[in-house]
N, C-alpha and C positions, 0 to 999 in steps of 0.2 A: 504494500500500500504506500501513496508518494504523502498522502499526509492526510489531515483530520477531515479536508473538504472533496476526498476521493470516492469515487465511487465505481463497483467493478459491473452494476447492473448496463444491459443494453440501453437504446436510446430510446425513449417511449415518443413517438410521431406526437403526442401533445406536450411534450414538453420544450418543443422545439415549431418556431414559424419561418418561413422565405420571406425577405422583406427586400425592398430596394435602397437607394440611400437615403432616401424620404423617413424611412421604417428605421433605417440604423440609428439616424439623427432620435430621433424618438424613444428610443431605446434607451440610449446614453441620458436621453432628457427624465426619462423614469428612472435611472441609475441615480440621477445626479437629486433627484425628488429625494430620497433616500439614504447617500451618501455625501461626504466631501471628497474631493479629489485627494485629501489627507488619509482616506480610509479604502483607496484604491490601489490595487496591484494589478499592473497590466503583465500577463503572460503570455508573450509572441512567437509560438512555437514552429518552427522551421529551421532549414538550413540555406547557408546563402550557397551552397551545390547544386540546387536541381532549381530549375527557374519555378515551376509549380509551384516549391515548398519553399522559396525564399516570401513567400507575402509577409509571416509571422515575423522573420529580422528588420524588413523593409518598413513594417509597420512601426515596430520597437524601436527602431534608428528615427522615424518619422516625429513620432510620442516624445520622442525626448528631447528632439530639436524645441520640443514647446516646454521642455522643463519640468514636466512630470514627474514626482520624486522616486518613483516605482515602478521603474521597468525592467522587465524580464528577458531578453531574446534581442537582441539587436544585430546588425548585419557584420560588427566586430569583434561580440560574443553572442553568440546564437544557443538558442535554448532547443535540442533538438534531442534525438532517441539516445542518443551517447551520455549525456548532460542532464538530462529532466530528473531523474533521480534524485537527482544530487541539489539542483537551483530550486525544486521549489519547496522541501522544508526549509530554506532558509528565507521564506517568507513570514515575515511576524503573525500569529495566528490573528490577533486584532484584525486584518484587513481582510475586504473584502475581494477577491478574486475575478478579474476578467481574463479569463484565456480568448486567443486570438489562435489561428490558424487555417490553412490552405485543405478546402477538399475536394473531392468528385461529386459529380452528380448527373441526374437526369438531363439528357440534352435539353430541356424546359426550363432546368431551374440554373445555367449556367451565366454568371456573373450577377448573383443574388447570391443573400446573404442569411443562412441558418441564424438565426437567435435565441438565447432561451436562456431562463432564469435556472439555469443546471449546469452539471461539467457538462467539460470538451472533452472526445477521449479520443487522444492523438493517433496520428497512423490507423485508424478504422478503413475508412476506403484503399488503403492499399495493405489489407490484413494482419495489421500492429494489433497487438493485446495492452495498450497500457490502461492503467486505472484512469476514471474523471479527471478531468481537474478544473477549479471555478468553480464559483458561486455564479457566477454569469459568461456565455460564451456565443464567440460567436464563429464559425466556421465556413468562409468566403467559398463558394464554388468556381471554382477557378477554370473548372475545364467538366466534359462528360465524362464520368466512368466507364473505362471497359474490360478486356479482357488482360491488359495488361497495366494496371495503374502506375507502376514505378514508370512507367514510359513514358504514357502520356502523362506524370509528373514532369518529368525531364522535358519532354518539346511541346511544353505546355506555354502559351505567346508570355515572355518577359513583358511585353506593352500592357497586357491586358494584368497580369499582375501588378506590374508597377502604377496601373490607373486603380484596381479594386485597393491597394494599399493604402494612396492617397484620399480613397474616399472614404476610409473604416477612421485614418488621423482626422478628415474634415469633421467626423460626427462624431469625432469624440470633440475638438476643442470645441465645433457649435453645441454638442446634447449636455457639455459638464460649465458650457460658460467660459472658453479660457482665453486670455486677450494676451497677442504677442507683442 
């Protein structure tokens, strides 16, 4: 188990919604109803190797260019299968948890974005077993799943990740309020 906010059950379809960046922004505005930015941890789970699974460090590099005090995964240290073990008990239990990360999906629901007041559980779409992680997550579709996910991780468009990155940073500094 990675820590007290994990959880090893499947993903239950209601506890998770597809929303666009309309829906992200609002999210973060119901986060921030509830929270201060003092009481958030952002966990950006990727690696900068495979362009698919770089969203999580892109975003975490993006977060902290606004000063964030708590971030996890960034594109100089990346919070990825090697490492999660290890970075997220060293998150103070006090906070609340946002993991961030890069998935597959339905050719329908491809550049939308999974939400849910629940863990992320990394590496799912390309058949990782790790535990939850977050009190809140949210998991970018980055591309369609198919028959080989590590693949199309790999030649999955850098553009199109590096535009879903910028829009998960936009809705967080417009949904928590953050002025640069």
């Amino acid at each position: 188990m990675i820590n007290r906010r994990s959880s090893l059950l499947p993903y239950n379809d209601q506890d998770r919604r597809n929303v666009n960046t309309h829906g992200l922004t609002d999210f973060f505005r119901d986060i921030a109803a509830l929270h201060s930015i003092d009481q958030l941890a952002f966990v950006c789970i990727g690696t900068d190797r495979s362009t698919g699974d770089a969203l999580g460090p892109l975003t975490g590099s993006g977060l902290a260019a606004y000063g964030l005090p708590h971030i996890i995964g960034t594109m100089d240290f990346p919070c990825d299968a090697h490492n999660l073990h290890e970075r997220i008990p060293q998150i103070p239990d006090h906070l609340q948890i946002i993991a961030i990360d890069a998935c597959l999906g339905r050719h329908h629901t491809v550049g939308l974005y999974s939400i849910g007041e629940a863990p992320l559980f990394p590496a799912l779409s390309v058949g990782g077993r790790f535990p939850g992680v977050g009190n809140y997550s949210i998991a970018a579709i980055v591309n369609e799943n198919g028959p080989k996910p590590y693949w199309t991780l790999q030649t999955t468009s850098l553009y199109k990740v590096m535009n879903m990155s910028q829009d998960i940073v936009q809705a967080v500094v417009q949904g928590l309020g953050i002025l640069k």
